[in-house]
C-alpha positions in Angstrom: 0.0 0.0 0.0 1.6 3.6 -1.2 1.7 6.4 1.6 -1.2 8.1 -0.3 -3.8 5.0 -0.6 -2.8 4.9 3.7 -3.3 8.3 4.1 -6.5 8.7 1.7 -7.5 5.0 1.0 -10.0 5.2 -2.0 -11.5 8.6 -1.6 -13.9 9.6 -4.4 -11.7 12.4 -6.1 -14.3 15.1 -6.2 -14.5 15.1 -2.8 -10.9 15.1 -2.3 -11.8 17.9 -4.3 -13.5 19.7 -1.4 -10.8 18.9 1.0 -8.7 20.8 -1.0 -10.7 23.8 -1.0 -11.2 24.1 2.8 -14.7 23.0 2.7 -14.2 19.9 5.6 -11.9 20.7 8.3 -11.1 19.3 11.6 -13.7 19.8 14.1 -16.5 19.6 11.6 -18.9 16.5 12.0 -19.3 14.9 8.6 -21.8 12.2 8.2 -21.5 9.5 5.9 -24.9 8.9 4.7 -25.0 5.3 2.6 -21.4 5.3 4.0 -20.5 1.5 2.3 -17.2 0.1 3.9 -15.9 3.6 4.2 -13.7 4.0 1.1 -14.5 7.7 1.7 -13.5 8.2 5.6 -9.9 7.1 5.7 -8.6 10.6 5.6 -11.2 11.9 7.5 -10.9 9.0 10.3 -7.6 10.8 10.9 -8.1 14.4 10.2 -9.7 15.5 13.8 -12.8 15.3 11.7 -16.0 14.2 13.9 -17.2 11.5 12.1 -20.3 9.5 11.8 -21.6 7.0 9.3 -24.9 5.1 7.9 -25.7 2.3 6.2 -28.5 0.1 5.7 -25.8 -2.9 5.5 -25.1 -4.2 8.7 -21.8 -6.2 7.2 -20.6 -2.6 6.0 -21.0 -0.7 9.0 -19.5 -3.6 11.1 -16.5 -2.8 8.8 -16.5 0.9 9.2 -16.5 0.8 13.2 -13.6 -1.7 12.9 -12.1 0.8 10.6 -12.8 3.5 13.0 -11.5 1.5 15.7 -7.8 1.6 14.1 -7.6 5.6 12.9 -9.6 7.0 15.5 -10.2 4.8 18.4 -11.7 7.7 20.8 -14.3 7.8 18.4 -17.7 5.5 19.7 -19.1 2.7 17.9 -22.3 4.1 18.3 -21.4 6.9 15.6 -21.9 3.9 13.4 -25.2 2.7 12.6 -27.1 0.3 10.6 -30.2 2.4 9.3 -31.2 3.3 5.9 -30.9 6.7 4.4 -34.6 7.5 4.2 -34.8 6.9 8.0 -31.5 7.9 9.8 -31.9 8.4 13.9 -29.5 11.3 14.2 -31.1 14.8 15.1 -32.2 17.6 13.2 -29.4 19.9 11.7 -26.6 17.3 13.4 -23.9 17.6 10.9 -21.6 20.0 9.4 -21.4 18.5 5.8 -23.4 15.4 4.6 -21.7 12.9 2.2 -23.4 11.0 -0.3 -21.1 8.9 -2.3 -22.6 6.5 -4.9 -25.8 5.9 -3.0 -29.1 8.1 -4.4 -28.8 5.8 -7.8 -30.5 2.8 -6.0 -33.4 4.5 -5.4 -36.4 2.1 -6.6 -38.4 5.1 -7.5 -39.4 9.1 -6.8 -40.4 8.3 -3.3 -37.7 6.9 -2.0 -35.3 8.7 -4.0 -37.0 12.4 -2.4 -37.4 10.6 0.8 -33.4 10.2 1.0 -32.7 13.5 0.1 -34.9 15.0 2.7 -33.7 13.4 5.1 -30.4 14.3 4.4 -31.3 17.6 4.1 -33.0 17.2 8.0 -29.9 16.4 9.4 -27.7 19.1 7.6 -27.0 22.5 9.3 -28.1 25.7 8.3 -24.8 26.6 6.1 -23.5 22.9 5.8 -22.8 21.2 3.0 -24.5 18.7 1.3 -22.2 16.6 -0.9 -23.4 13.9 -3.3 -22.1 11.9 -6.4 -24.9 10.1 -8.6 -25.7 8.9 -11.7 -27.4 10.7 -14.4 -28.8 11.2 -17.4 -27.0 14.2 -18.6 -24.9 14.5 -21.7 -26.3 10.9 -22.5 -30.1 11.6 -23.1 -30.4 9.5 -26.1 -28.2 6.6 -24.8 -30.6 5.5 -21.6 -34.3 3.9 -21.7 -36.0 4.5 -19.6 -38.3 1.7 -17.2 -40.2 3.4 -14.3 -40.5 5.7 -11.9 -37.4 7.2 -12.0 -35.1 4.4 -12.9 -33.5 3.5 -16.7 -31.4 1.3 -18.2 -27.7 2.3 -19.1 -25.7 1.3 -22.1 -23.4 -0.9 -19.5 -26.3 -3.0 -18.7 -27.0 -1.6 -14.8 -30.7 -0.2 -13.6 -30.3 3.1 -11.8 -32.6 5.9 -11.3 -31.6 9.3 -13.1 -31.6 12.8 -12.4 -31.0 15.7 -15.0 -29.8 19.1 -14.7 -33.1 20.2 -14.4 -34.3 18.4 -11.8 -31.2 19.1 -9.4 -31.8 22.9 -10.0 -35.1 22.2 -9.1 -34.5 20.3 -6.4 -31.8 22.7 -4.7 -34.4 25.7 -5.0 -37.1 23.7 -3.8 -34.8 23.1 -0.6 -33.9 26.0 -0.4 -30.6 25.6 -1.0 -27.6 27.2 -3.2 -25.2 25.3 -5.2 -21.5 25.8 -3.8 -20.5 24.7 -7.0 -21.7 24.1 -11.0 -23.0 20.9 -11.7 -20.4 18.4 -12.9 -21.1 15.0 -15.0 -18.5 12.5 -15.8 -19.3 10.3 -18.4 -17.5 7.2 -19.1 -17.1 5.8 -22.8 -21.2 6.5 -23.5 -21.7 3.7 -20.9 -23.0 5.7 -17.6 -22.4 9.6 -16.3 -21.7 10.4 -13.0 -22.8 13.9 -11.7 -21.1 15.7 -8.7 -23.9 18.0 -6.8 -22.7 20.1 -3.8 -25.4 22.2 -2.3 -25.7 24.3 0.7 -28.1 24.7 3.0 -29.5 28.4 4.1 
């Protein structure tokens, strides 16, 4: 293992990205919202970073606090829980910046996909950041078909539900929100696009 993959692990590099820029620094508390085994929290884990996680996979969180338990030890297990997205137990406006990392895709359709978002958005302070990476349709309208409720097929064979650049403007003025930076789409080879969305709250 190199001293960066140590230091970073597998961090998604647009939110590298914000570390760069100052926008999570220690003494924040970041929540990992669909956290996975915690490719994104290795830096973070050592940083002086408060940090908590979620996951509806019990295997993944059981991971995570082990994680935890080896960079930051002071930190408790109970920062760690198995819950899904849509109905996290952590207090209203709890967390400095919210990180969603590959996650809002799996929505089976509209109502879990807004319920998610809201209840990130619960959790979030006033001035915190909401960070998310998801799939979209954008800059490959004519390459996805679409099946129901939200969800398409992509050229690379996968199901995921789709936003467009409409409906994330829409969605950050409906929450009442500003976007801390211009909406970003990566799209790889005309199979899938990823879009970068960073909002915050006011």
């Amino acid at each position: 293992m190199s001293d960066l993959e140590r230091q970073f692990g597998q961090i998604d590099i647009y939110l590298f990205d914000q570390l760069l820029r100052g926008r999570i620094r220690a003494g924040m508390r970041v929540l990992d919202a669909g956290c996975g085994s915690g490719r994104n929290l290795v830096y973070l884990l050592q940083s002086g970073v408060e940090v908590f996680a979620t996951d509806a996979d019990g295997g993944s969180i059981d991971h995570v606090r082990k994680l935890a338990a080896t960079l930051s030890p002071d930190l408790p297990a109970a920062n760690f829980r198995v819950e899904p997205v849509e109905r996290m137990t952590f207090a209203d406006s709890f967390a400095d910046v919210v990180i969603s990392s590959a996650v809002l895709h799996f929505a089976r359709d509209h109502d879990q996909f807004s319920a998610m978002v809201a209840e990130m958005w619960r959790v979030l302070k006033p001035a915190g950041m909401l960070f998310a990476r998801l799939a979209s349709s954008i800059g490959m309208e004519s390459r996805v078909q679409p099946l129901s409720d939200g969800r398409f097929l992509l050229p690379d064979g996968s199901r995921r539900y789709l936003v467009d650049e409409e409906r994330l403007l829409t969605l950050t003025g409906n929450l009442g929100g500003r976007l801390l930076d211009p909406i970003k789409t990566t799209i790889v080879q005309n199979q899938r696009c990823m879009t970068t969305w960073v909002v915050q709250k006011e």
